[in-house]
C-alpha positions in Angstrom: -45.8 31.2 -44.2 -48.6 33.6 -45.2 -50.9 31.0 -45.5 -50.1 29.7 -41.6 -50.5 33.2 -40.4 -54.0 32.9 -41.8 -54.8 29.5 -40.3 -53.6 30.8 -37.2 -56.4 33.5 -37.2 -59.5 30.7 -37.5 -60.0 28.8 -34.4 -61.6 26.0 -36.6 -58.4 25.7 -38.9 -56.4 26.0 -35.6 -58.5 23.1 -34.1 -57.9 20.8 -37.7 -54.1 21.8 -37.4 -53.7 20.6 -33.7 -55.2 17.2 -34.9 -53.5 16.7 -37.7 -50.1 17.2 -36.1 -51.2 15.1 -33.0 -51.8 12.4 -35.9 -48.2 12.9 -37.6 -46.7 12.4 -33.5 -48.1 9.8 -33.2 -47.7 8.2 -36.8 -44.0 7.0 -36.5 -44.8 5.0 -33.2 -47.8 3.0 -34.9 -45.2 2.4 -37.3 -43.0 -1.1 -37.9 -40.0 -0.7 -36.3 -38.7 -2.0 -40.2 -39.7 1.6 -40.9 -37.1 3.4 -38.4 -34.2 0.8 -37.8 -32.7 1.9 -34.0 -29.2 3.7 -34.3 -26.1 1.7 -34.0 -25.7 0.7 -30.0 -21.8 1.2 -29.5 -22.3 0.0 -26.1 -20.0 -2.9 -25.0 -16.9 -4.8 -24.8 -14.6 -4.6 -28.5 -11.3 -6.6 -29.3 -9.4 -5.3 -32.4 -6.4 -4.8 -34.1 -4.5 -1.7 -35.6 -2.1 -1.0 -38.0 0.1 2.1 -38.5 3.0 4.3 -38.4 5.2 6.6 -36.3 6.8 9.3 -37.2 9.5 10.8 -34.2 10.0 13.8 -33.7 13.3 14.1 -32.5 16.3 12.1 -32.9 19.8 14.2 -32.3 22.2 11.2 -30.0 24.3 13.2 -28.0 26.3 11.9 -25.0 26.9 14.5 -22.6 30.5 14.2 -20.5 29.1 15.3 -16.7 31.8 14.6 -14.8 35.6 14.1 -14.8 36.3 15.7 -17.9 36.4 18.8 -19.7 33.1 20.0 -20.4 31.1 20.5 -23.5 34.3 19.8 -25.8 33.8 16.3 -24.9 30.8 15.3 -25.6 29.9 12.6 -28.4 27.8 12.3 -30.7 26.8 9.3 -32.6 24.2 9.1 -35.6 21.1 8.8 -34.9 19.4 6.1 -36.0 15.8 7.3 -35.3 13.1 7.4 -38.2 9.5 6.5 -39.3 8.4 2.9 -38.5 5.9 0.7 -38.5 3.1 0.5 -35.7 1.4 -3.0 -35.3 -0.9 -4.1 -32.4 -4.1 -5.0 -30.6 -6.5 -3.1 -28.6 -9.5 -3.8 -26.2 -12.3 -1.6 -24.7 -15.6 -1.0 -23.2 -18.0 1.3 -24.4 -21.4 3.0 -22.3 -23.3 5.2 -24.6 -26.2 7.7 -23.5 -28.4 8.7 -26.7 -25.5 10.1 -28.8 -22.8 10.7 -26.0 -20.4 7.6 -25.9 -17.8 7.1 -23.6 -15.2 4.1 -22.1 -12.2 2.9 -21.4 -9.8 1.5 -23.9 -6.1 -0.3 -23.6 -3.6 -1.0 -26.2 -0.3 -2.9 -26.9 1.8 -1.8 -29.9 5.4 -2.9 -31.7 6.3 0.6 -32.6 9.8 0.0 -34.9 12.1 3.4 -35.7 13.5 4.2 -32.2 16.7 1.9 -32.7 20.2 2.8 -30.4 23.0 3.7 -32.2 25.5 0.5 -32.0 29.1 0.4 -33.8 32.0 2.6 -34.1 31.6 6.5 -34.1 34.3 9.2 -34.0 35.0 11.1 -31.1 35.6 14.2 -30.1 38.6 16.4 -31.4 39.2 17.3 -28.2 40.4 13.8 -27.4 42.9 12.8 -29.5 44.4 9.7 -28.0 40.8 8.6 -28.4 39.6 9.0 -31.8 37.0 6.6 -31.7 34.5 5.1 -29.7 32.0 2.4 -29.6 28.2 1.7 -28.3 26.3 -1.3 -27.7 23.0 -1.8 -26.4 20.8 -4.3 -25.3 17.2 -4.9 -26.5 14.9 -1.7 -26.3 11.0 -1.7 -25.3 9.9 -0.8 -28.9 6.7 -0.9 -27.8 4.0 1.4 -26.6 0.8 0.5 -24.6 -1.9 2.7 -23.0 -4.6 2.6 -20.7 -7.2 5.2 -22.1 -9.9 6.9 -21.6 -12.3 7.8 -24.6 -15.3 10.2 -24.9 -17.5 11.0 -28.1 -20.9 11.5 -30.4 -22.3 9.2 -32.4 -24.2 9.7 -35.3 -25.5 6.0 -35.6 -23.0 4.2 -37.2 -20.4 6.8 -37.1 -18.9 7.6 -34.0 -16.2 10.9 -33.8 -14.4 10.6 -30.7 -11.0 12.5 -28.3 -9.1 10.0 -26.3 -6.3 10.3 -23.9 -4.6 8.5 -21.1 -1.6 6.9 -19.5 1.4 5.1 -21.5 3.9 2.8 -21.7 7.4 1.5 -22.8 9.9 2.9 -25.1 12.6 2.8 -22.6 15.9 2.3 -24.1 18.1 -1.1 -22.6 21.2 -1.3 -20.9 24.2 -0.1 -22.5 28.1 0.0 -23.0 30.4 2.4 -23.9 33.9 1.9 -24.8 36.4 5.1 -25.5 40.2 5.3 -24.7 40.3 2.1 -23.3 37.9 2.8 -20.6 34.5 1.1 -20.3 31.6 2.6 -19.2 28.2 1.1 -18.4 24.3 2.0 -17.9 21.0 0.4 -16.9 18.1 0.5 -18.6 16.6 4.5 -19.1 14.9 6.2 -16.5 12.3 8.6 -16.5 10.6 10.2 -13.7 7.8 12.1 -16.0 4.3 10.9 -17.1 4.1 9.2 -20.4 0.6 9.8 -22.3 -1.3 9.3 -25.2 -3.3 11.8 -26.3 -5.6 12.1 -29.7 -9.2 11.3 -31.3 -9.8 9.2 -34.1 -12.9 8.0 -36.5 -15.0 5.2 -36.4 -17.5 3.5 -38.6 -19.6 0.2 -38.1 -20.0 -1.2 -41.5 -21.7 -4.2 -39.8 -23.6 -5.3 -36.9 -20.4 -6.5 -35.3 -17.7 -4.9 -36.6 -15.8 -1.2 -37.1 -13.3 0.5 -38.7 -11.6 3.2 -37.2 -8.7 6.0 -38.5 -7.0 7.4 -35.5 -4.6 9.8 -34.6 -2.4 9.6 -31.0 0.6 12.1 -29.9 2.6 9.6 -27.9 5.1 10.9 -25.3 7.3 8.2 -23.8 9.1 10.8 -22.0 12.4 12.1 -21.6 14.8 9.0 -21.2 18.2 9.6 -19.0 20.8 7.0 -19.1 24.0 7.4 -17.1 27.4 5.5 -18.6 29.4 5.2 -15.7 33.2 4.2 -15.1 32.6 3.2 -11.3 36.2 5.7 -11.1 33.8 9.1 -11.3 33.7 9.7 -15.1 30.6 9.7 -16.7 28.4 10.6 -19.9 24.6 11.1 -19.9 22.5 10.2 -22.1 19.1 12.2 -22.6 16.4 11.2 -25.2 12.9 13.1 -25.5 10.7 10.0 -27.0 7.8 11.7 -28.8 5.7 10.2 -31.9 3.2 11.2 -34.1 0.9 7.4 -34.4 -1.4 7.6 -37.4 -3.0 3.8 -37.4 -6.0 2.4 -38.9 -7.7 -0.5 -36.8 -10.6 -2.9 -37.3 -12.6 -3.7 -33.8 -15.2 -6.7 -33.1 -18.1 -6.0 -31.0 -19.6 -8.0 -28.3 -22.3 -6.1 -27.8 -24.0 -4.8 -24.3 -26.1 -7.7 -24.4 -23.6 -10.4 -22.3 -25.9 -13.4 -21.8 -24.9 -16.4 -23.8 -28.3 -17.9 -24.9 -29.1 -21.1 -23.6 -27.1 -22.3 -20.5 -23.7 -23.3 -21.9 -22.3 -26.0 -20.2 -19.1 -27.2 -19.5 -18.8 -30.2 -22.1 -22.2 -29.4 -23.5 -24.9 -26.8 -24.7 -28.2 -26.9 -23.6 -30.5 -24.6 -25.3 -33.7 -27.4 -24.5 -34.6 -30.0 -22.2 -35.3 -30.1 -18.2 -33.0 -27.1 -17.9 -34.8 -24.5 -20.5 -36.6 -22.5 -17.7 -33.1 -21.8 -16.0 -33.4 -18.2 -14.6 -31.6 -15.5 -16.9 -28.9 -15.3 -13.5 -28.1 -18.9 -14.3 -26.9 -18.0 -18.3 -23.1 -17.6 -18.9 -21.9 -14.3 -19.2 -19.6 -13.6 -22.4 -17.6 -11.5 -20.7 -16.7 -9.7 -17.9 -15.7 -5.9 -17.7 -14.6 -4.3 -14.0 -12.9 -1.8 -12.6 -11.6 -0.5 -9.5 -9.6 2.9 -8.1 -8.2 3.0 -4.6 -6.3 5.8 -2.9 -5.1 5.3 0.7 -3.2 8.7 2.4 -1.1 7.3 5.5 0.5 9.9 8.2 2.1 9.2 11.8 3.2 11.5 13.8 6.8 12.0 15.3 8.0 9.0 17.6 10.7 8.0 20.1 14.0 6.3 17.9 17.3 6.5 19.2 18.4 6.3 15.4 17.4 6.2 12.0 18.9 4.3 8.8 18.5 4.3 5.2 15.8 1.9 5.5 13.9 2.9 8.6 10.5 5.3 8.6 11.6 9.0 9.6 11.3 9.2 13.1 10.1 13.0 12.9 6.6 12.0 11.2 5.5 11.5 7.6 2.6 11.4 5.8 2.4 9.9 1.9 -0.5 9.8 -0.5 -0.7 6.8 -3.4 -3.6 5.3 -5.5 -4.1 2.1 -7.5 -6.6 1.9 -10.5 -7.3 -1.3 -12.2 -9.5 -2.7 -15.4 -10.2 -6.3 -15.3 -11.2 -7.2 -18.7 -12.1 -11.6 -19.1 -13.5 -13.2 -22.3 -14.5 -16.9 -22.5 -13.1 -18.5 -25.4 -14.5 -21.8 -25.4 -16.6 -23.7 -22.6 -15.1 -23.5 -19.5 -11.8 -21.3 -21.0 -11.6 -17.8 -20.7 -8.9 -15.3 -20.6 -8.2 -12.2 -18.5 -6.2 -8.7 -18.9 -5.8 -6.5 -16.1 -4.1 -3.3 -17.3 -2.6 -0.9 -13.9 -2.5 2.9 -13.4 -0.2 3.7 -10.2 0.5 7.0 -9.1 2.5 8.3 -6.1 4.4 6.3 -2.9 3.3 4.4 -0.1 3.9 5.7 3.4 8.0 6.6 3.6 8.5 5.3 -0.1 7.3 2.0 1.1 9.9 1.0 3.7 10.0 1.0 7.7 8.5 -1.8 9.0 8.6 -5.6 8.1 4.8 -6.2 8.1 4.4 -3.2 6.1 1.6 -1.3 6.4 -0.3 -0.1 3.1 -0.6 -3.1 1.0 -2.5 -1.5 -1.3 -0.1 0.8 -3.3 2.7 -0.3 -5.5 6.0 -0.4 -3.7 7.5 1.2 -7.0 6.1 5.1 -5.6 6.3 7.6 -8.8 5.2 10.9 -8.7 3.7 10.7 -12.2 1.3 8.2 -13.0 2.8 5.1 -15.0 0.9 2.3 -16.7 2.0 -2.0 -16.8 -0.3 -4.9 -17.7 0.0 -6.9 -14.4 -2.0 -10.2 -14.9 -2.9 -11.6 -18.5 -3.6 -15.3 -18.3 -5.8 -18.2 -19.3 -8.1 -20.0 -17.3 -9.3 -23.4 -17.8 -12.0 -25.0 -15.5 -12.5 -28.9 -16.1 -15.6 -30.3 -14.5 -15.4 -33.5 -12.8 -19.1 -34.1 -11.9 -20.8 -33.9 -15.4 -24.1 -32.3 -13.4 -23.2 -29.0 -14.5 -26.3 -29.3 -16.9 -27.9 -29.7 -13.6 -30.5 -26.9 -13.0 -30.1 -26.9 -8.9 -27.6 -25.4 -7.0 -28.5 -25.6 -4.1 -26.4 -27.2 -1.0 -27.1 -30.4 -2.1 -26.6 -30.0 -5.9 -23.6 -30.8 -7.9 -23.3 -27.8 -9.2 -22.8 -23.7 -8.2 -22.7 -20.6 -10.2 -19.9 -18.2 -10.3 -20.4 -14.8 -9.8 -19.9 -12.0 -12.2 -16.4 -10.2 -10.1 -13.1 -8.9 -11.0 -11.0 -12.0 -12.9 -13.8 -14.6 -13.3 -16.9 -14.9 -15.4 -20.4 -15.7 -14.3 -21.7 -19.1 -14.7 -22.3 -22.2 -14.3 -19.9 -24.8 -12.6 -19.5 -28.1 -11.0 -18.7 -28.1 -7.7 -16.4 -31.0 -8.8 -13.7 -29.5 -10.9 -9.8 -29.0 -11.7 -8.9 -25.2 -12.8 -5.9 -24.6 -14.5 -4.3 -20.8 -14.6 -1.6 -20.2 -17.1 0.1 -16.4 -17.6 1.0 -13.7 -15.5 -0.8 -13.5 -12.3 0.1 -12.8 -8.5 0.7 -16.1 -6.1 -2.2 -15.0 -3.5 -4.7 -15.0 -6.5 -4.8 -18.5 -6.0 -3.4 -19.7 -2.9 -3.4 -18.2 0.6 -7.1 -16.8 0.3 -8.7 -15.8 3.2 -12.5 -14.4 3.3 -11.5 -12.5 6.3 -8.3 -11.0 5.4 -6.8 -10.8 1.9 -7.2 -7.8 -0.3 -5.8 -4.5 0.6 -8.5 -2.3 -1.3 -11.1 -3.4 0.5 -10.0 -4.9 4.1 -7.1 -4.8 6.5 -4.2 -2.9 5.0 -1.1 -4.4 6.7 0.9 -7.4 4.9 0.5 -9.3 8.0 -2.9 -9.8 7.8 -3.3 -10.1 4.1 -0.9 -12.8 3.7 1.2 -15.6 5.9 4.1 -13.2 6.8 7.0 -15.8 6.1 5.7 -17.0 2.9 8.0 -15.9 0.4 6.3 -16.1 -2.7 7.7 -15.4 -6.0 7.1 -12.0 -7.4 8.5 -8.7 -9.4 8.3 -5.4 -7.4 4.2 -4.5 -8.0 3.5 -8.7 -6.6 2.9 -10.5 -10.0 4.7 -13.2 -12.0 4.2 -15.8 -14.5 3.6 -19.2 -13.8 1.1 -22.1 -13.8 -1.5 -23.1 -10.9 -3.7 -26.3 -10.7 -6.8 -26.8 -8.4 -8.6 -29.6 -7.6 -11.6 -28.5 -5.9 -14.0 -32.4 -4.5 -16.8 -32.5 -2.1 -14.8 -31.3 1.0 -11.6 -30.2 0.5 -9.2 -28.9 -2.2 -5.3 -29.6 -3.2 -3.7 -26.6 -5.0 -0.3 -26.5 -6.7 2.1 -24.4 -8.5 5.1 -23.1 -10.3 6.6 -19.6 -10.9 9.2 -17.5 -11.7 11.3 -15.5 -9.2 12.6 -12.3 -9.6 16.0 -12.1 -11.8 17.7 -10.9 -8.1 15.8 -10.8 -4.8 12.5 -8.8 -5.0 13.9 -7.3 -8.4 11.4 -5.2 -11.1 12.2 -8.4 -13.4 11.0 -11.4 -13.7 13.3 -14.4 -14.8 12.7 -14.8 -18.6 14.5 -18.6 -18.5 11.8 -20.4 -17.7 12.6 -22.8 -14.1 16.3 -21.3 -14.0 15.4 -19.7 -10.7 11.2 -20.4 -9.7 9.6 -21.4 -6.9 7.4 -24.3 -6.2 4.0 -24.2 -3.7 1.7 -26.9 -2.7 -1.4 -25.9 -0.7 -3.9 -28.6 1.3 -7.6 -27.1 1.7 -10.2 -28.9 4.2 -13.8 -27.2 4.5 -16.1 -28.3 7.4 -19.0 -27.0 9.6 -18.4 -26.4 13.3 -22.3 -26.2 15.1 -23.7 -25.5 12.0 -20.7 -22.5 11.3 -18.5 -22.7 8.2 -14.7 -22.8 8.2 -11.5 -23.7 6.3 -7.9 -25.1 7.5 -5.4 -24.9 4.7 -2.2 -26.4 4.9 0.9 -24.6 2.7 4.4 -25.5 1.9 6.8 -23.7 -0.8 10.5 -23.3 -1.4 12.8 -20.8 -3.9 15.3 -21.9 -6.2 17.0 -19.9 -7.4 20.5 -17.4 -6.3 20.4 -16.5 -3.2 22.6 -15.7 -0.1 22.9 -17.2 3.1 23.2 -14.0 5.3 26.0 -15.7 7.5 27.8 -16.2 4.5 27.2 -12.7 4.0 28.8 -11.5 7.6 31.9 -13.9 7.0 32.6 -12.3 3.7 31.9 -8.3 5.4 34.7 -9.8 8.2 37.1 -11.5 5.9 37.4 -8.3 3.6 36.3 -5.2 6.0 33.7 -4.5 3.6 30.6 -3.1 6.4 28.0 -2.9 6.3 27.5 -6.5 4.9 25.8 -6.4 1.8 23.4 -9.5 0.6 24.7 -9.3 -2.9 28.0 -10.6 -2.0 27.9 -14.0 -2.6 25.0 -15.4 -3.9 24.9 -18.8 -5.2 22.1 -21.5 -6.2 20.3 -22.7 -3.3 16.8 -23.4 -2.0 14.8 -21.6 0.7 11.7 -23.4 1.6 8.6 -22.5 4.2 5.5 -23.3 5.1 2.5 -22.2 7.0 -1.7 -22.7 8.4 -4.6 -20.5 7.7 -7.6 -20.7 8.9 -11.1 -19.0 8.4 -14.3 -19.5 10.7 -17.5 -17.8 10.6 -19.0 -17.1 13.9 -22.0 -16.0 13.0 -23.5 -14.9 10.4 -21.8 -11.7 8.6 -19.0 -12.2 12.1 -15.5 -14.1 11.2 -12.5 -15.1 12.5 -9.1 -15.7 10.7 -5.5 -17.0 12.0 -2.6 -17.1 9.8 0.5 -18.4 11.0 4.1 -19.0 8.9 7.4 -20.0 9.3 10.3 -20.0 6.6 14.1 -20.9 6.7 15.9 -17.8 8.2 19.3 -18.8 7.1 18.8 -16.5 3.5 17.9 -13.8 2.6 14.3 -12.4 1.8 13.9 -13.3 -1.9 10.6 -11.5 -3.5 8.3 -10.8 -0.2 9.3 -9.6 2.9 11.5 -9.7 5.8 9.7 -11.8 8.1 11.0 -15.3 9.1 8.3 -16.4 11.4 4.5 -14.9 12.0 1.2 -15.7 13.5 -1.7 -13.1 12.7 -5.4 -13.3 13.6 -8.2 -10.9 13.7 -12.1 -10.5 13.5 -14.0 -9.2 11.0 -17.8 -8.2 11.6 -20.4 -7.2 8.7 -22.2 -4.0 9.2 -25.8 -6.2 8.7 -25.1 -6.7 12.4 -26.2 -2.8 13.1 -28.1 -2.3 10.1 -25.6 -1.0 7.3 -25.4 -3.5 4.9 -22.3 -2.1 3.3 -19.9 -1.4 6.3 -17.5 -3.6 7.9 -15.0 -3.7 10.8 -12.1 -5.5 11.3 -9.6 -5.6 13.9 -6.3 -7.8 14.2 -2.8 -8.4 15.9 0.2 -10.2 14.3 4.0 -11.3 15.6 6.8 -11.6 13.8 10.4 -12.5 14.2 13.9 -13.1 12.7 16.0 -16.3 13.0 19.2 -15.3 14.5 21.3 -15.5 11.2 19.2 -12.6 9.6 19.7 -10.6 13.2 23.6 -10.5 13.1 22.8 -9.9 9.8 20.7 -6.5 10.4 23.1 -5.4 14.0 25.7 -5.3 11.8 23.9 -2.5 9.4 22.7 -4.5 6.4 19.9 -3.6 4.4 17.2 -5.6 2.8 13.9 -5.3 1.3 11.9 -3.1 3.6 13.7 -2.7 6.7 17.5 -1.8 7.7 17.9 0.6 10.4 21.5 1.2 10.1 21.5 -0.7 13.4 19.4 -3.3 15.9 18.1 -3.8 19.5 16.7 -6.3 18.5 12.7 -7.5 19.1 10.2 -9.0 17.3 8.1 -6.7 15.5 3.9 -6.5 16.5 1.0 -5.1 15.0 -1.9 -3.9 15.2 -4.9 -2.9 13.1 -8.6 -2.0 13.2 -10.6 0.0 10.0 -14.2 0.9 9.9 -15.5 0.8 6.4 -18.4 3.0 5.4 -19.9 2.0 2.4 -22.3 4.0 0.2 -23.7 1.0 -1.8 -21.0 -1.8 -2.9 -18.9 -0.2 -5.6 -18.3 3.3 -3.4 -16.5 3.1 0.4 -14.4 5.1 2.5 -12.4 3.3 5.6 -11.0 4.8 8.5 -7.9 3.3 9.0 -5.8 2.9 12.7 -2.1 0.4 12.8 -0.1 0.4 16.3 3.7 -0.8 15.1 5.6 -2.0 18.4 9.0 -2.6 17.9 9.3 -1.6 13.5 11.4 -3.3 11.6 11.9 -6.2 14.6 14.1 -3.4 16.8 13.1 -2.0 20.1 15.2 1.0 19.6 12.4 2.4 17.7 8.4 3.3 18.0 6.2 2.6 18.9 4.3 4.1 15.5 1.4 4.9 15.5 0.1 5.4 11.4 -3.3 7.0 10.4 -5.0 6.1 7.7 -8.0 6.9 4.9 -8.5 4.9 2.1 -11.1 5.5 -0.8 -12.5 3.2 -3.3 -14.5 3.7 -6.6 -15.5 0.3 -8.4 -18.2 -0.9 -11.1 
């Protein structure tokens, strides 16, 4: 130090010191990069799996007498089964890093064993007696937890230290019985109206260029779990369970690295890394895989309206005003050529406009129908995709209009790349109907155009679906030259637009053919397609219904009554046509058999919608849109006996009818700040909701927001 406090004094020495230390800058950048290896790029998409335990950390079984008895004194306790188990399962994510800051997304699926029901014979209470015993049973549990996640850290090249936390899943406990002085008592699955979360931080270590290992640490909260074992005679235990784990797992990830370009062009069939097509453009490559996401929020309101009633079913005449967001990750990974499969993991949060009921064409299609006012996490899609070329030009460099061949974009639930324009695609898994048939350019997808369900989807096609809109089942294209023939078979609901889908595969499923012709009107694009479907499965005829209310005095009549095996079938035209460029037109119209009751969609029995939408390139903002549209609907006469009388059914049941077919109308401005970032400005006009004239008009504001990369 002395002798720098010198040097410092002689401008000669200070002049030699500037040089030499300009030469030992600039000494690691002349030298081979072998020299100073690049730190570890965490950046990208990771599969892995983990392997654990949990340890609870409660597990007292009490069942609590609420009702009909004599208090506390009453109240039964069974062992409790509850202890350390096993944690097993699989986990994908995508990573960004910034010099040492990392961050991403990350969703899991565990088995998580320990959190078994009591089931046998217990002693009661002392307090009872004539009852000194009772007994449990339950049906299978969700031992499982999953999580959608964020993560955040700093890496220190190949070791990354990092907190995580997010939204979680299962470890609700099945339906149950209780049996105790002769009387049986019975509950549903548990319910829980509180968050469930994950929340913890872990380490990781890349011990090679592709792969990790990782030590992590997770407090899991699955809620507090309420059961209710009722008599149906007013007695009644309840059963309460705070479901809370310590998770200690290790896990080993595989990385795919930033870098998503499959070198060389691979082909369906073939791989060309040489030959006529080698100077393909770098857009032209096939992506590995595929990582989006979106977040959508929509607040609806409507001020108070003219209704000489309301019902259970009906929107509030005095006004109402409801806030509820979607957010989405849409994770694909191509497996082999022309194979790739896709996860979409699901955060909802809050209700759709008057808890999603009101009106027949309802009118926010882009929040869950299932409103919660914590967030909650399902995996709605997971399937596999298999695209068969027919041509065998896909090793065909053009695609242009006259080629053989196109290339996919890089979008939510497909991969980029090369295709023939000749091909059969084959889905397989969990996915929703409209995914594959109904499209419209013009009018299908609720984050990002028209919110009503008339204009998203024919109105009387009753497609098979759970709650959210998804099912399992198996879809085949076969796209040639001008037109293409779709078909398809899912899985209805286990009862009429039920949370569950039917787990006996074809025991109750619908079936849908669709017939696609594409054509050019004065040098304008457009599409007809053709639709039929029908649903197998139990259902009611409502005037079956009606007879039964009149024959027993049981009003209002109920659609639950008696339902047997039968088969509802439909069918219906859409129709897209540009007008000019970045103008379109679209006309859906639908028609389904009126004599049962709505099975998984909605309560429409006849529609015809059609609308405009218009590109803001037309004014000079490339990123806006506007739409505007009408639609009609109706009831056979069946379904309105059905609804005069008081019944209720999936979204509509006023308690009473005048009745008149429903009408709607709907114009949005979108105002888009690039393409991943838009707000819309949303207006619907509801003449005549929920098909009676009694009621409205409604008139329902809306803004939607939307966030996507």
């Amino acid at each position: 130090m002395k002798a720098m406090r010198r040097a410092a004094l002689v401008p000669q020495a200070r002049r030699v010191m500037r040089g030499a230390s300009l030469c030992v800058l600039m000494a690691p950048a002349a030298a081979p990069a072998a020299d100073a290896p690049p730190a570890y790029d965490w950046a990208g998409l990771y599969l892995g799996t983990s392997l654990g335990a949990g340890f609870p950390l409660r597990g007292q079984e009490r069942l609590q007498a609420i009702s009909g008895s004599n208090g506390p004194a009453h109240d039964l306790y069974p062992p409790s089964l509850t202890r350390p188990g096993v944690a097993v399962g699989a986990q994908a994510g995508y990573n960004w890093q910034s010099g040492r800051l990392v961050w991403g997304v990350e969703t899991d699926f565990s088995l998580l064993d320990g959190r078994r029901p009591p089931v046998g014979a217990f002693p009661a209470s002392p307090a009872n007696p004539q009852s000194p015993f009772f007994s449990l049973n339950f049906w299978p549990s969700a031992t499982f937890f999953a999580s959608l996640r964020g993560r955040a850290g700093v890496a220190f090249d190949r070791a990354l230290v990092y907190l995580t936390g997010g939204v979680a899943a299962g470890g609700a406990r099945g339906p149950g019985a209780l049996s105790i002085a002769g009387t049986d008592f019975v509950a549903g699955s548990s319910q829980s109206s509180r968050m469930k979360y994950a929340l913890g931080g872990g380490f990781e270590y890349a011990f090679a260029r592709d792969w990790s290992a990782r030590a992590e640490y997770l407090f899991l909260s699955q809620s507090l779990n309420t059961q209710i074992f009722d008599d149906g005679a007013g007695d009644a235990y309840a059963s309460r369970i705070r479901n809370e784990n310590h998770i200690a797992r290790f896990g080993l990830n595989y990385h795919f690295g930033e870098e998503n370009r499959i070198q060389g062009a691979i082909q369906y069939g073939s791989q060309q890394h040489n030959g006529h097509n080698g100077g393909a453009d770098e857009g032209d490559k096939e992506e590995q895989y595929s990582v989006h996401g979106q977040t959508t929020g929509v607040a609806q309101a409507y001020p108070k309206f003219p209704a000489a009633y309301d019902g259970p079913n009906s929107f509030p005449s005095r006004g109402k005003a409801d806030v509820g967001s979607t957010s989405n990750i849409f994770m694909g990974l191509r497996l082999w050529d022309g194979g790739a499969v896709y996860l979409n993991p699901e955060i909802d949060l809050g209700y759709g406009l008057a808890n999603s009921v009101g009106a027949a064409s309802y009118v926010d299609g882009a929040v869950a129908k299932v409103g919660r006012a914590a967030p909650y996490m399902r995996f709605q899609r997971y399937f596999l995709r298999q695209i068969i070329g027919l041509d065998g030009s896909a090793t065909e460099a053009s695609s242009d209009e006259g080629g053989r061949n196109e290339v996919l974009e890089s979008t939510q639930n497909q991969i980029s790349g090369r295709v023939d324009r000749d091909r059969i695609i084959v889905t397989l898994g969990k996915f929703a109907v409209g995914d594959v048939f109904d499209d419209n350019v013009y009018a299908h997808d609720p984050t990002t155009g028209f919110l009503n369900f008339a204009f998203n989807t024919m109105g009387a096609f009753d497609y098979a679906a759970d709650s959210w809109g998804y099912t399992h089942g198996l879809a085949v294209e076969w796209k040639q030259d001008w037109w293409t023939a779709r078909g398809g078979v899912f899985q209805l609901s286990t009862v009429p637009n039920g949370e569950d889908i039917e787990p006996v595969l074809f025991r109750q499923s619908m079936g849908v053919a669709e017939f696609e012709a594409r054509y050019n009107i004065l040098g304008q694009p457009g599409a007809i397609k053709f639709l039929t479907f029908a649903d197998n499965g139990y259902l009611s005829k409502v005037g079956d219904d009606i007879r039964y209310a009149f024959a027993t005095g049981e009003f209002p009549p109920t659609v639950e009554a008696v339902r047997k095996r039968s088969t509802k079938t439909g069918g219906g035209v859409n129709i897209k046509q540009q007008l000019a460029p970045n103008l379109g037109f679209f006309l859906r119209a639908s028609m389904a058999d009126g004599r049962f009751e709505t099975v998984d969609y909605t309560d429409i029995d006849r529609s015809v919608a059609f609308g405009l939408v218009a590109g803001g390139a037309l004014w000079g903002r490339d990123d806006d849109e506007i739409g505007a549209a009408a639609a009609f609907s109706g009831l056979s006469g069946p379904r309105v006996n059905y609804f005069s009388l008081g019944g209720l059914s999936v979204y509509i049941g006023d308690g009473a009818l005048a009745y008149g077919g429903e009408k709607n109308l709907e114009t949005y401005y979108k105002l888009g700040f690039g393409k991943n970032l838009d707000a819309t400005f949303d207006y619907q006009l509801i003449v005549n909701p929920a098909h009676n004239s009694a009621r409205g008009p409604v008139n329902v504001f809306g803004l939607r927001l939307r966030a996507a990369f």
